[in-house]
C-alpha positions as CSV (number, residue, x, y, z in Angstrom):
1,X,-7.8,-26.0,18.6
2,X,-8.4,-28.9,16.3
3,X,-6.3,-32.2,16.8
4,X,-3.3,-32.3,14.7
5,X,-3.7,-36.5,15.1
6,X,-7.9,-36.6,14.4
7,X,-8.2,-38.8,11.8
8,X,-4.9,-40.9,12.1
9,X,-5.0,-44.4,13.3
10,X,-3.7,-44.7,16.9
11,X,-0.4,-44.7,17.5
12,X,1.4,-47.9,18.7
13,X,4.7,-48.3,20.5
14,X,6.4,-51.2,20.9
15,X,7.3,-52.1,24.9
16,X,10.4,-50.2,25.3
17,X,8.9,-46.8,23.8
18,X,5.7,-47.4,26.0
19,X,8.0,-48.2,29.1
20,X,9.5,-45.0,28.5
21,X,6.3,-42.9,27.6
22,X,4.6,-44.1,31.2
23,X,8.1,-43.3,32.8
24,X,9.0,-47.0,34.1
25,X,11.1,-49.1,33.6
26,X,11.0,-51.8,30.7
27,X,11.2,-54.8,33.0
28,X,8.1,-53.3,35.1
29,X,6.0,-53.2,32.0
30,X,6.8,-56.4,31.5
31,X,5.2,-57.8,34.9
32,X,2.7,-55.7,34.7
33,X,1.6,-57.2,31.2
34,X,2.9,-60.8,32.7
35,X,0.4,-60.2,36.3
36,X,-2.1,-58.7,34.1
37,X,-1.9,-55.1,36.4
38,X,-1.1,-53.3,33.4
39,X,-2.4,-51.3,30.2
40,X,-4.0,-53.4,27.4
41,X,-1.3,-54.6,24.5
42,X,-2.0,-55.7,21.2
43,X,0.0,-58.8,19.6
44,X,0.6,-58.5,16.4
45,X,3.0,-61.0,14.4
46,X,5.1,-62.1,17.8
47,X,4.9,-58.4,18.9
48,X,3.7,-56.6,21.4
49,X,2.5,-53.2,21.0
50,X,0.3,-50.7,23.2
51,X,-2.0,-48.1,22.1
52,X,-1.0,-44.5,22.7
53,X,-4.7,-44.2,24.6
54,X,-4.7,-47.3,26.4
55,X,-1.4,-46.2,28.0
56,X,-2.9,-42.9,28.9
57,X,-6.0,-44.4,30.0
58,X,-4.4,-46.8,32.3
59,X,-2.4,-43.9,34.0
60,X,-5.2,-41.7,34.4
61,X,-6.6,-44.9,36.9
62,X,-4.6,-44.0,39.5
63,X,-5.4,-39.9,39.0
64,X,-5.9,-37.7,41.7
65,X,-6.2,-34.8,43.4
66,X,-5.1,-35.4,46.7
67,X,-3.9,-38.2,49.0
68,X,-7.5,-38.8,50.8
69,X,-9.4,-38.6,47.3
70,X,-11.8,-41.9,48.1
71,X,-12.7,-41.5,44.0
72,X,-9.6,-42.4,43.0
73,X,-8.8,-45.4,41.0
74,X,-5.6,-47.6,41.6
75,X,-2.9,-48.7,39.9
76,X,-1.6,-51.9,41.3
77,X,1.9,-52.2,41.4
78,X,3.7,-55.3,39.1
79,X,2.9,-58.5,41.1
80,X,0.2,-61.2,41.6
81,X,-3.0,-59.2,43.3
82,X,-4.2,-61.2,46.1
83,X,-8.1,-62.4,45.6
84,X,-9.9,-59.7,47.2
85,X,-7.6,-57.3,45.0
86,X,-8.8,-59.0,42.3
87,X,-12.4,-58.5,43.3
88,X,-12.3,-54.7,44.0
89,X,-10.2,-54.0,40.5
């Protein structure tokens, strides 16, 4: 089944719509964008706006299939990631 939204820019939501489309809270996307932990936003004018895709790429890091799956990827929580954190991102 072809993709109703092929060929259509991407969509962009300003920081309370992608709060709510990741299922967090607005503050939390906030730090995350503030600790640099979270999904890549776009500035445009003085606002900030995130790709429908980076969201769901950023959500699909910390995918998996059960609790002892060692290739899973990680998504930090909103704070300052210590230095080896940092390293192993």
């Amino acid at each position: 089944m072809p993709d109703p939204l092929e060929g259509l820019p991407p969509r962009l939501l300003r920081t309370p719509d992608a709060a709510r489309f990741l299922g967090i809270s607005l503050r939390t996307l906030e730090k995350h964008r503030t600790y640099g932990t979270g999904p890549t936003y776009r500035k445009i004018g003085g606002r900030v706006v995130y790709s429908v895709d980076d969201l769901q790429a950023w959500s699909a890091e910390g995918a998996r299939k059960s609790p002892s799956d060692k290739d899973a990827g990680r998504v930090f929580a909103a704070r300052r990631l210590t230095p080896a954190e940092q390293r192993n991102r």
